[in-house]
N, C-alpha and C positions, 0 to 999 in steps of 0.2 A: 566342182569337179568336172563340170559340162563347160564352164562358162570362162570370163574372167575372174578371178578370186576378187574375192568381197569379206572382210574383216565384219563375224556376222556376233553379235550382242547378246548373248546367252545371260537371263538373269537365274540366282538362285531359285526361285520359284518356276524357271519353269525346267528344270532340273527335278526337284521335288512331286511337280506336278506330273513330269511324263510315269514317275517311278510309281505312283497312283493312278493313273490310268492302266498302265501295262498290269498294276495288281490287279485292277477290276476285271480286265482283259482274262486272266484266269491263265497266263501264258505256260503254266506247265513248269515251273523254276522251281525248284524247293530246294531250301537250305542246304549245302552241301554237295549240291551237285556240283559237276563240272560243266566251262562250256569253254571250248575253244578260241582265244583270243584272236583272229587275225586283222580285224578290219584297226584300219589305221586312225588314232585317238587325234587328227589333224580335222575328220571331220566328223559330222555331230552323228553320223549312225556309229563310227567307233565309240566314244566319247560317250555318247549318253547309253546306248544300245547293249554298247558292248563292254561297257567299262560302269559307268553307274549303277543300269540296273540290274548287274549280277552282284553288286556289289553290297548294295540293300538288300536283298535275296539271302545273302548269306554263303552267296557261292564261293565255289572256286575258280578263277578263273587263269588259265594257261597262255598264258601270253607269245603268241610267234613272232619276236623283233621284227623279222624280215622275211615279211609272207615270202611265199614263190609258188603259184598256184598248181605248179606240175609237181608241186612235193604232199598237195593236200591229202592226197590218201595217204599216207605216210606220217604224216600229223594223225590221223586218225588211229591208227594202227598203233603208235605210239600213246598217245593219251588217254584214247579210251573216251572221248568226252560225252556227254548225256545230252548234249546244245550245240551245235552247229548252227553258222550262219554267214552267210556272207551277201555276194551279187550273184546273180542265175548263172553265170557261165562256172562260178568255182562249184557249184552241187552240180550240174551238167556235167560236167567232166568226172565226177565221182563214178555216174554211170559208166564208164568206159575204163575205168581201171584195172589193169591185170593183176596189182595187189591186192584189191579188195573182192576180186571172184570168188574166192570161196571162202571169205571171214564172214561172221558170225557180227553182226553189230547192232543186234539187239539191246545194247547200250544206249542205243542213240533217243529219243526222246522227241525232240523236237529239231526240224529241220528247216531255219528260215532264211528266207529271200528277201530284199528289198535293191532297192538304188539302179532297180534296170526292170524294163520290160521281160516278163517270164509266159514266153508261149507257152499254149496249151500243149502242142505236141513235146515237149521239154520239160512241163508241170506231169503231165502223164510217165513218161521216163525215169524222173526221180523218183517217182512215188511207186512204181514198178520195184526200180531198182531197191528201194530201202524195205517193200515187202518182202522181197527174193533172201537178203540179206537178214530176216528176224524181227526188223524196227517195225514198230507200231505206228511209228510218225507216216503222217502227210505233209509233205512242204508247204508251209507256213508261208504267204505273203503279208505282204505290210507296202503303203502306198505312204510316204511324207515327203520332208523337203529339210536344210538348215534351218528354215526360217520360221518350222513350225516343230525347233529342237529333234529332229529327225521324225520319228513316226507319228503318224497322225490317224492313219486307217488301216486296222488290221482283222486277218482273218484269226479271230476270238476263240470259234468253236466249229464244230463240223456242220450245223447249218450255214456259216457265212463262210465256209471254206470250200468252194464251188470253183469248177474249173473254170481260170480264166479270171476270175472275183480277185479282186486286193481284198475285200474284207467288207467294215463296217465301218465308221469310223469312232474312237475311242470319246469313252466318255467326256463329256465336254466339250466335246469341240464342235461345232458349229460346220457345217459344210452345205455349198451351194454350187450349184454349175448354171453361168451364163450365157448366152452369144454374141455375138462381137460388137454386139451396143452397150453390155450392160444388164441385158435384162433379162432375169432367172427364169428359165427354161423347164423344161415338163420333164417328167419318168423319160427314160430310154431315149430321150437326147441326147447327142452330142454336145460338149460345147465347155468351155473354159471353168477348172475349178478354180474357186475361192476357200479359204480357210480361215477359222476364226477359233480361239481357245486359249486356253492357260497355258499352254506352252509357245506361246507367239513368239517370238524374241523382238529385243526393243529395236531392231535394226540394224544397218551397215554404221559401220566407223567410220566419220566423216566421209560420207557419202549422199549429203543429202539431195542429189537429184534422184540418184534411183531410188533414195527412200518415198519419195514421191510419185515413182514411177510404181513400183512393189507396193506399199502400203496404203491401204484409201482407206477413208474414215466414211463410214456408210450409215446414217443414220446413229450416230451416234458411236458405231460399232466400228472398230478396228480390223481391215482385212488383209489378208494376204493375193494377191493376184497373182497364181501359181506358174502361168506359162503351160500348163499341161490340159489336155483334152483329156476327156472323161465323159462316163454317164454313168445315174445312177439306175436302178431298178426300183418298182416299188417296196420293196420287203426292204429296200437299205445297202443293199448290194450295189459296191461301185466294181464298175467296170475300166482300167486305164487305160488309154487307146494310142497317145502317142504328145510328144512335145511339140507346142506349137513352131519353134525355133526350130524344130528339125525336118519341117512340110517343105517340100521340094517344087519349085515353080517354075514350070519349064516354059521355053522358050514362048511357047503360044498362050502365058498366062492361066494356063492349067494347074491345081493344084493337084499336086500326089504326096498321098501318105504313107511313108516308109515302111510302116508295122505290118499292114494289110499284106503288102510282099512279102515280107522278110516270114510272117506265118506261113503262109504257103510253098516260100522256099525251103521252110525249117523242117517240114513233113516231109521233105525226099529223106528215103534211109540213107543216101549218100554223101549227104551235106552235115556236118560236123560244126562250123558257124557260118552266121553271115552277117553282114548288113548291109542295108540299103542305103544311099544318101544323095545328094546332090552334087554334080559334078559340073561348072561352069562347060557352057555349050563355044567351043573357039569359034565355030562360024557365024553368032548373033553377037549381039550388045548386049543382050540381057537374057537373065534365064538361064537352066540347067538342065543335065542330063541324068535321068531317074537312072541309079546305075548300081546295081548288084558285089558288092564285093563278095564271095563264098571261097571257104576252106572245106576241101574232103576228106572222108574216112580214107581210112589206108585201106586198102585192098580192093577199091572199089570195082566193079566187073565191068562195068559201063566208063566210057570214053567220057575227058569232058565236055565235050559235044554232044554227045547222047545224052548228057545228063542235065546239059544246061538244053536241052533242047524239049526234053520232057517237063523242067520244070517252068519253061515260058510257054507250052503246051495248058500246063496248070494253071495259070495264071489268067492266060485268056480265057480260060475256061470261069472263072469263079469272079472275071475284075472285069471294066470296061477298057477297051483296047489303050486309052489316054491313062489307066492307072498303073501300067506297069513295067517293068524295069526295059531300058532300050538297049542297056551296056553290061554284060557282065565280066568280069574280071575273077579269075583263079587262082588264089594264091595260098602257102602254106599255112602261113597263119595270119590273123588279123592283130594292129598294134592296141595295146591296151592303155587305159591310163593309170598313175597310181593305184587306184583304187580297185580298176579289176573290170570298170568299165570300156566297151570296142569305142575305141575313139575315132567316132565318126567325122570329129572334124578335120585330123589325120588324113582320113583318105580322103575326105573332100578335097584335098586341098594337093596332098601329096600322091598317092595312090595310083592314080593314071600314069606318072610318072617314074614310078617305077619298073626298071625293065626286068625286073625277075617273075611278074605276073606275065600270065597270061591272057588275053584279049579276047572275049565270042561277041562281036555284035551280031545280032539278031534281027535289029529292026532297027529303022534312020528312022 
């Protein structure tokens, strides 16, 4: 859903395997409940997540043919479901709902998130919003991949459900973070996860270079080379920080990390989404332009100007002058992709080029 699509080898065992993890997990499902079907059975957080393991559970599960995420309060309102779940931008926008202000959804049970980074200031909001509304629930993260049959590390119980935490990871599976040699790295490092467990999958369909490239055999042991940045804590606590594919290298071979901005831009009360990405720089050969795409609240008091000028205020303040965005761009909304994820490879690519934003550079 980020990449080129890849034909990914799901065996029955590790089908079976995720359904016995998620039980040891203790995820809150019982027989009969409801959860709201939406994420799409194309890929493996529909499919296993949202389709298997309600289905071993004993649930019931409501199926929306054809999401459309500005109808999700509405789905809710209508079903009643005990299990929500999707990507951080569909609970986000729950908060902001003028059907759901003043219902009662103390129904609701458990509220999870995976398949996108979930700032803290946006993990704080939903868990606002769902105590205002009667729910006991705190939004649930969860940290995987296809290749590891979707979940792999999940926030279990309320000591590993900590702000900003994915979780722990689920029984069985093996987890390590390296540096860019190879070599396993210490507590509260940064640095590339690996994954190893029973719910591996045997790989791409005829694909064998990237099988090669993705899977290494480590000592005997079978791994996954995840492409994502992470650290762990010592209690177990992984923290996700950002995709290596999506670090932005600008023109004077500087690295900048998307996430770092995009939190700090996500704390203005006037910014609604954003993202940050790399945008080719026209006047080098190489290298990009660290570059803000954000959408506003309606009604907001402050100019865009003012607003993107407090938030590059923020920025310098909390980042080194080289990490932070040079270009921002306003526009109504940001493009998604099937799945619900901001398609940052869209505006990399496209974004500039459209003339219905509008433009604040800041800084050359």
């Amino acid at each position: 859903t980020t990449g080129i699509p890849k034909g990914s080898l799901m065996n029955n065992k590790n089908f079976l395997s995720m359904v016995y993890q998620n039980h040891a997990a203790n995820m809150g499902w019982d027989k009969n409940d409801i959860l709201l079907g939406i994420m799409p059975p194309f890929i493996a957080y529909g499919l296993v997540c949202g389709f298997t393991l309600p289905l071993c559970n004993g649930m019931q599960i409501d199926i929306i043919p054809k999401f459309e995420s500005d109808k999700f309060d509405e789905y809710i309102i209508k079903h009643r479901p005990n299990h929500i779940m999707g990507v951080p931008s569909y609970l986000d926008n729950l908060t902001k709902s003028e059907k759901l202000k003043n219902k009662d959804l103390s129904f609701i049970k458990t509220a999870i998130v995976g398949g996108d980074k979930l700032v803290v200031s946006s993990e704080e909001r939903i868990n606002e919003f769902l105590a205002s509304h009667g729910s006991r629930a705190m939004v649930s993260k969860g940290y995987g991949m296809t290749e590891m049959s979707s979940n792999a590390v999940y926030t279990a119980n309320k000591d590993s459900n900590r702000l900003g935490s994915v979780g722990i990871p689920l029984v069985e599976n093996e987890f390590k973070i390296i540096d860019e040699y190879g070599n396993e790295i210490c507590y509260d490092e940064v640095g590339e996860v690996c994954l190893t467990g029973p719910t591996l999958i045997d790989g791409y369909l005829n694909n064998p270079e990237e099988n090669k490239k993705v899977f290494r055999i480590e000592n005997g042991t079978r791994w996954v080379h995840t492409g994502d940045n992470a650290y762990m804590t010592q209690d177990g606590l992984v923290f996700f920080q950002d995709r290596i594919k999506r670090i932005i290298i600008r023109s004077d071979g500087h690295n900048v990390w998307p996430s770092r901005i995009e939190q700090i831009i996500e704390e203005n009360p006037y910014v609604k989404q954003c993202c940050v990405t790399g945008v080719k720089d026209p006047n080098v050969a190489n290298g990009e332009i660290p570059t803000a795409f954000i959408t506003l609240e309606d009604g907001s008091l402050e100019t865009a100007e003012e607003i993107i000028k407090s938030i590059n205020d923020a920025c310098l303040s909390r980042l080194p002058e080289r990490d932070i965005a040079l270009m921002y761009f306003i526009q109504d909304e940001l493009p998604l992709t099937p799945v619900g994820k901001i398609d940052y490879l869209k505006l990399s690519k496209e974004g500039i080029d459209n003339p219905k934003v509008k433009k604040i550079v800041l800084k050359k």
